[in-house]
N, C-alpha and C positions, 0 to 999 in steps of 0.2 A: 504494500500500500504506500502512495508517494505521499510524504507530507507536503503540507503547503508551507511555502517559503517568501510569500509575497505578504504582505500586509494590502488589508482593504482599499489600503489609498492609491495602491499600486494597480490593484486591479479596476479598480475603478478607472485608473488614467489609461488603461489601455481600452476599455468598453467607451469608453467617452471620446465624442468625437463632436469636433468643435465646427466643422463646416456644415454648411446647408445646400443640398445642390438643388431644392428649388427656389419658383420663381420669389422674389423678394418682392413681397408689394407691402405699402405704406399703411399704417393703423390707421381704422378709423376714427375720425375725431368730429362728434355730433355738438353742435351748437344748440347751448342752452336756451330752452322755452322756441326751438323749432323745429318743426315735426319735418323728422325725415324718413322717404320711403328707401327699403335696405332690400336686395335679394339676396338672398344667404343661398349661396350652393350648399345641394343637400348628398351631392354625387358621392362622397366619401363622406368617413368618420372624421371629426373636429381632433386637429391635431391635440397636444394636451402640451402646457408650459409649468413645471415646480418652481417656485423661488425657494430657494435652496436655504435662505436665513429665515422665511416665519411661516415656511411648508402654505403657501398661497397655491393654487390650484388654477390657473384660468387655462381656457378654452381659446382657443388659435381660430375664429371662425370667419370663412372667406365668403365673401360678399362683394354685391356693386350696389355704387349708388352713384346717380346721376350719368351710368355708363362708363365711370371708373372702377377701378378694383383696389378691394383693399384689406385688410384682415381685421376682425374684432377679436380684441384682447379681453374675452368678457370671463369674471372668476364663478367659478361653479356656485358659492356661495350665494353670489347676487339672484335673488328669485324668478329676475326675469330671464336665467340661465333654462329654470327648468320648464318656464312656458313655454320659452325658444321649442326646448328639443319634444315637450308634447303636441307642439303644432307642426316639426317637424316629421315626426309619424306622421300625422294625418298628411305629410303634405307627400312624404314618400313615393316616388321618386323625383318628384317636379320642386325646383326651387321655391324654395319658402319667400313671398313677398310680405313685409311688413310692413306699417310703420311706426315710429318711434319718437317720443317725444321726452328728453331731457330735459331735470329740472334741475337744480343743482350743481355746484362744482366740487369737486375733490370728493373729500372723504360723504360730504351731501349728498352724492349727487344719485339721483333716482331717477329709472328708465319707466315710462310706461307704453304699452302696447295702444294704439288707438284703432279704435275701431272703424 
């Protein structure tokens, strides 16, 4: 039986790999008190982001608006994570269109769905 001779941080520096070979698109950043319409591809599974200092959770999820592309940085915790992905079922396989209206900024700041 081979012991192991590596310590965790070693193995981890070799599973960790620091390049991204897709496409790089810009976060989305929605303007307070204005409703914007978002289509979230629903084609694939939402990538997934750790912060590594206070284990934060968000969701990598790719969208256009206005006929741009872009990524939303939204944390699993925020509630309108999980209406996201139950409207997402329903929307399965067809892009989810929403829209969206931010009230708040920073640590405030609150998303709501409009109907």
């Amino acid at each position: 039986m081979e012991t192991e001779t590596k310590n965790w941080a070693e193995k981890e520096a070799e599973e960790y790999t620091s390049h991204f070979d897709g496409e790089k698109l810009p976060a989305l950043k929605l303007i307070e008190n204005e409703i914007t319409e978002i289509s979230i591809d629903t084609s694939k599974p939402f990538d997934k982001w750790v912060n590594q200092e206070d284990s934060t959770v968000k969701k990598i999820i790719p969208c256009m608006v206005a006929g741009n592309q872009y990524v939303w940085w939204l944390n699993v915790k925020n509630p309108l994570y999980s209406e996201i992905i139950t409207k997402v079922a329903l929307s399965y396989p067809e892009p989810l269109v929403i829209k969206i209206l931010q009230t708040g900024a920073k640590q405030s700041t609150r998303y709501t769905i409009v109907k």
